[in-house]
C-alpha positions, 0 to 999 in steps of 0.5 A: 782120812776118807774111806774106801772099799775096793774090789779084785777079781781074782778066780781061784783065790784062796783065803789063804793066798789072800791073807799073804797078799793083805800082809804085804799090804800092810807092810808097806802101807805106811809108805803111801800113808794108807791104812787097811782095815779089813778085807772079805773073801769070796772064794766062789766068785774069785772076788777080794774086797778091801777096806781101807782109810787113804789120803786118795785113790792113788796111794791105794793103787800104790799100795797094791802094785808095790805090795803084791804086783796087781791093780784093783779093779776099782775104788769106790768112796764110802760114807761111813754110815752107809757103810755100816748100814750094808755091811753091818759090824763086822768081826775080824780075825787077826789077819784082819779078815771079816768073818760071821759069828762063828768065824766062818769067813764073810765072804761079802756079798748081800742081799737087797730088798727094795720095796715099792709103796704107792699110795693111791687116793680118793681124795680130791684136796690137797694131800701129803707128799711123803703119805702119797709116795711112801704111806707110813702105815705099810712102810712102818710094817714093812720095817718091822718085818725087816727087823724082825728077819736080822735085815737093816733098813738102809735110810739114806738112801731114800726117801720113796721106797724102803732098801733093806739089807740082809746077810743071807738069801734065806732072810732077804726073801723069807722077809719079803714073803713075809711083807707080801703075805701081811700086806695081801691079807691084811690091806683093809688095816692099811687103807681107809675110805680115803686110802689104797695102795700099790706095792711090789718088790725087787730082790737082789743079789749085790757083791760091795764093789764091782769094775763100774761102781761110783758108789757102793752096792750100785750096781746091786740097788739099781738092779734090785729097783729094775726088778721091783719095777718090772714085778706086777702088783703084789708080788716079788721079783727075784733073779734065778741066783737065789734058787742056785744058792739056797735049798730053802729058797728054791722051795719057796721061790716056787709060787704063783706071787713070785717072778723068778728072774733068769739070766737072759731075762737079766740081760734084756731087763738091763738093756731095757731101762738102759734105753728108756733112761737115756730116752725117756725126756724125748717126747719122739721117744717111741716103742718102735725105736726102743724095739729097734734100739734092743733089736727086737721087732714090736711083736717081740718087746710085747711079748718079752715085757708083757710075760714078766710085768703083764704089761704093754711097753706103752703102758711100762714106760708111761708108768715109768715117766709118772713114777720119775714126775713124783721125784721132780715135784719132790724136788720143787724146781719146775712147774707142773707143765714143765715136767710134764715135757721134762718127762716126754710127754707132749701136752701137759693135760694129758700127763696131768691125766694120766698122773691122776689116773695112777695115783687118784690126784692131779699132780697140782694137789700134792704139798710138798713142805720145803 
């Protein structure tokens, strides 16, 4: 059967209250041929995530509404690969519920780190794909810190960046402040004559499961690849969640290579790739109607974007257009010309242009092996 995990929102719970509740599923879960596996509680947030094997959606409804009178706030199918990759192996006690090593309660949540690698080259013959997108030297480093800190790389997920796991917000970012430091004073290891590269990283704060998740941790990656994209080169963008948590991290996140992320920064950067995903293959996609779309004036975008990202909205979501034609030309299923206006932009020499400009090629060099 497949599996499933599945969220409550329920303030003020307690472990207790929730093992009462788990009980009453089981008694009845034969009923609807579901078997539940274990569950996590977080008793800060007010959330109960489940884990469930279940012919169907429905019968877990059902489960819940008979056992104990409540619906879930949403259902998500899960790979189990991709389940374990997040979530790790996890202890249960006897009532089924998850706990860490010493038999504190896991209360479910992690911690994301997203890591952006770009290579730049000088070549000028035809290049690797993969060695362009994602160069091995720095992505092999970047895992072994990641290892290194208990993190767990996340490989389905990807092929053009590294997603990292983490149980605790003290690894996740003492991991990416150990990646940033390796890779700012030891770049000359990692380039040649032929080689540079980019790289940024985006932390996040993820709960399993949340009331709009088609997948797990979705909301917790898409958010955690905002930030890697709204963080200028070399340093790490994180939001303010981290400092409220962690004593540790609070002392580290105070550093010149760091952008902290406050709340209502969270909200315009959510609106700000909203907007520029639902537009970006218009090519009469303008910074005065993205200003208008986000009720803001030009003035005000520029100076919102430019104080986080140290960049113009024009030059931020060309970036962004040039970054998405590397996952077109992956998939092989249109020309060069037609994602230059799959992406927006009007004339394909120009894009051709910019694209060399970014990454020291022409995107007409780049092999891709079937």
């Amino acid at each position: 059967m497949p599996l499933y995990m599945d969220c409550h929102d329920t303030p003020g719970i307690k472990i207790e209250e929730a093992e009462k509740a788990h009980l009453k599923d089981l008694a009845v879960q034969e009923k609807f041929h579901v078997k539940y596996l274990a569950y996590w509680v977080n008793e800060d947030s007010g959330k109960v995530f489940c884990l469930m094997k279940a012919p169907n959606k429905e019968a877990i409804h059902k489960t819940h509404l008979l056992a104990n009178g409540i619906k879930t706030c949403n259902i998500v199918e899960v790979e189990g690969g991709l389940y374990s990759a997040f979530m790790g192996k996890d202890l249960r006690n006897r009532e089924d519920l998850v706990v860490d090593e010493n038999g504190t309660p896991d209360g479910g949540y992690r911690f994301i780190l997203n890591l952006d690698i770009i290579a730049v080259t000088r070549l000028s013959d035809f290049i690797d794909f993969d060695e362009l997108k994602l160069p091995r030297k720095p992505r092999e480093a970047a895992e072994r810190f990641i290892l290194k800190n208990n993190g767990n790389v996340v490989n389905q997920l990807s092929y053009d960046r590294v997603i990292a796991v983490f149980k605790t917000p003290e690894s996740c970012l003492l991991c990416a402040k150990e990646i940033q430091e390796e890779f700012l004073s030891h770049k000359v290891e990692y380039t040649s004559n032929e080689w540079n590269f980019r790289f940024t990283m985006g932390l996040c704060i993820g709960e399993p499961v949340t009331t709009t998740d088609d997948r797990i941790f979705q909301q917790a990656l898409n958010q955690s690849m905002w930030y890697c994209k709204i963080a200028e080169n070399g340093k790490i963008a994180l939001p303010i969640e981290f400092q409220e948590i962690s004593v540790l991290c609070r002392t580290e996140m105070d550093m010149p290579d760091i952008t902290v992320i406050d709340k209502s920064d969270q909200d315009f950067i959510r609106q700000l790739f909203d907007h520029i995903n639902v537009n970006i293959s218009k090519d009469n996609f303008t910074i005065a109607k993205l200003s208008r779309e986000m009720g803001l004036s030009r003035a005000q975008l520029y100076r919102k974007l430019n104080s986080m990202s140290n960049s113009s909205p024009v030059q931020f979501v060309r970036d962004l257009r040039l970054k998405y034609a590397l996952n077109l030309i992956k998939e092989k299923k249109l020309t060069i010309s037609e994602i230059a206006y799959e992406l927006g932009f009007s004339n394909p020499s120009y894009f051709a242009k910019c694209f060399k400009k970014k990454y020291g090629i022409s995107p007409s060099k780049i092999k891709v092996e079937v």
